[in-house]
C-alpha positions as CSV (number, residue, x, y, z in Angstrom):
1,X,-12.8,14.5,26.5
2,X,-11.7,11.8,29.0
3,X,-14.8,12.9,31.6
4,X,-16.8,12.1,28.4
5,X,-15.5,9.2,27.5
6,X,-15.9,8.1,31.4
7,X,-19.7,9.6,31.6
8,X,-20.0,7.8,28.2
9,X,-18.4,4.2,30.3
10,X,-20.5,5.0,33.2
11,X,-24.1,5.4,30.9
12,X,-23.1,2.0,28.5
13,X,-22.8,0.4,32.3
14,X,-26.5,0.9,32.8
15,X,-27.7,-1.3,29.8
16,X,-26.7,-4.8,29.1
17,X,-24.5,-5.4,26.4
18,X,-26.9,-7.2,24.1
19,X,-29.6,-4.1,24.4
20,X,-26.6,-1.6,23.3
21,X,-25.7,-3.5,20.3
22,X,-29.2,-4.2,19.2
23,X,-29.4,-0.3,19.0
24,X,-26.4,0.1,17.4
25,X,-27.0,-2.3,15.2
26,X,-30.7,-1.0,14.1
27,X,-29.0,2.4,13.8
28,X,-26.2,1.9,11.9
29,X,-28.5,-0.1,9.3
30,X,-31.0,2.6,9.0
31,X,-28.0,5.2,8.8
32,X,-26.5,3.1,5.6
33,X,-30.3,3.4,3.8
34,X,-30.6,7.4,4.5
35,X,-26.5,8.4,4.4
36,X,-27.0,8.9,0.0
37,X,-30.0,11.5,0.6
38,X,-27.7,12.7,3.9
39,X,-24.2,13.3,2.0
40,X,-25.2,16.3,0.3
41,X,-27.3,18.0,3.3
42,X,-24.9,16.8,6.2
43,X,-21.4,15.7,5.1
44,X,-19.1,15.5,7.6
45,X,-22.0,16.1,11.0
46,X,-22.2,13.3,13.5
47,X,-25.7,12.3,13.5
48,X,-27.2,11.2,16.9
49,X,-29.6,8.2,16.5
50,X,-32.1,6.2,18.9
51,X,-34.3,3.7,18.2
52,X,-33.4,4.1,14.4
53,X,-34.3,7.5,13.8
54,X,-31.9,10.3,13.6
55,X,-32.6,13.1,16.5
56,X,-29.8,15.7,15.2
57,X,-27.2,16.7,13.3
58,X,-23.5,17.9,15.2
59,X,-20.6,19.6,14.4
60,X,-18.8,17.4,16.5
61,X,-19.1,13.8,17.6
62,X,-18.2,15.1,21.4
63,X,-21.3,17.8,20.7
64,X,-23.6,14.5,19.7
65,X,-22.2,12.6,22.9
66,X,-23.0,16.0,24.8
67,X,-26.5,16.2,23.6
68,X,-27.5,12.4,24.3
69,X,-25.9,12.3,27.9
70,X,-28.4,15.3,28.3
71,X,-31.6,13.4,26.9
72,X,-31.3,10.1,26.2
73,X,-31.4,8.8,29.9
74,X,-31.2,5.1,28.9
75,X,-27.4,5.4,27.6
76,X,-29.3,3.5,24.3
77,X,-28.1,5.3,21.2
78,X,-25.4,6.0,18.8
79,X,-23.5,8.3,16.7
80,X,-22.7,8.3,12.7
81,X,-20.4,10.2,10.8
82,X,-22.1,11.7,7.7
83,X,-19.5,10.5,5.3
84,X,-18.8,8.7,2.4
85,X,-17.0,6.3,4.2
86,X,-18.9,4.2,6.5
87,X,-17.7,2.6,9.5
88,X,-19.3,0.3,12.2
89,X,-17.8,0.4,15.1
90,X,-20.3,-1.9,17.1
91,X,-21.3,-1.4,21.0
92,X,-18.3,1.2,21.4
93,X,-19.3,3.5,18.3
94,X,-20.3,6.5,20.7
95,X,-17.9,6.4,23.3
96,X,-14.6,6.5,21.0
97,X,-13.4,10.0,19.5
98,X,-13.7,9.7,16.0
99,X,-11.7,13.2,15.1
100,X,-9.1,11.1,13.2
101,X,-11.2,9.8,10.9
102,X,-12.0,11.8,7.8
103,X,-13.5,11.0,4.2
């Protein structure tokens, strides 16, 4: 998890801080309109999302981070937990394990 988390570091180092939250931002927003019709399909999957569209669904937020270091070469995305409880965590949402937290 830590040559993630530093892979993850290396890729948010690539894009100015403004461009990373602006994506995070127009994720997360279009996550909280779709996460009522996602609950019942894809409770407790880490969706991957760019540009506001979700690209997958993972069992794992480290799978998610896995998949987007492979293709998403701009480091501009995030990852959601499908879950009733909803949590922004801003710029640093795909870069910190979020195992602990459960609905």
């Amino acid at each position: 998890m830590a040559a993630l988390i530093e892979a993850m570091a290396m890729a948010i180092e690539k894009v100015s801080a403004d461009a990373a939250q602006a994506e995070v931002d127009r994720n997360y927003a279009e996550f909280v309109k779709q996460l009522p019709a996602l609950l019942p399909l894809y409770r407790g999957k880490f969706a991957l999302m760019k540009g506001g569209k979700i690209l997958g669904y993972y069992t794992t937020a480290q799978d998610a981070a896995e998949a987007a270091q492979t293709f998403i070469k701009d480091g501009l995305f995030s990852i959601q937990e499908v879950t009733d409880v909803s949590i922004n965590l801003g710029f640093f949402t795909h870069a910190v394990p979020v195992d602990h937290v459960q609905p």
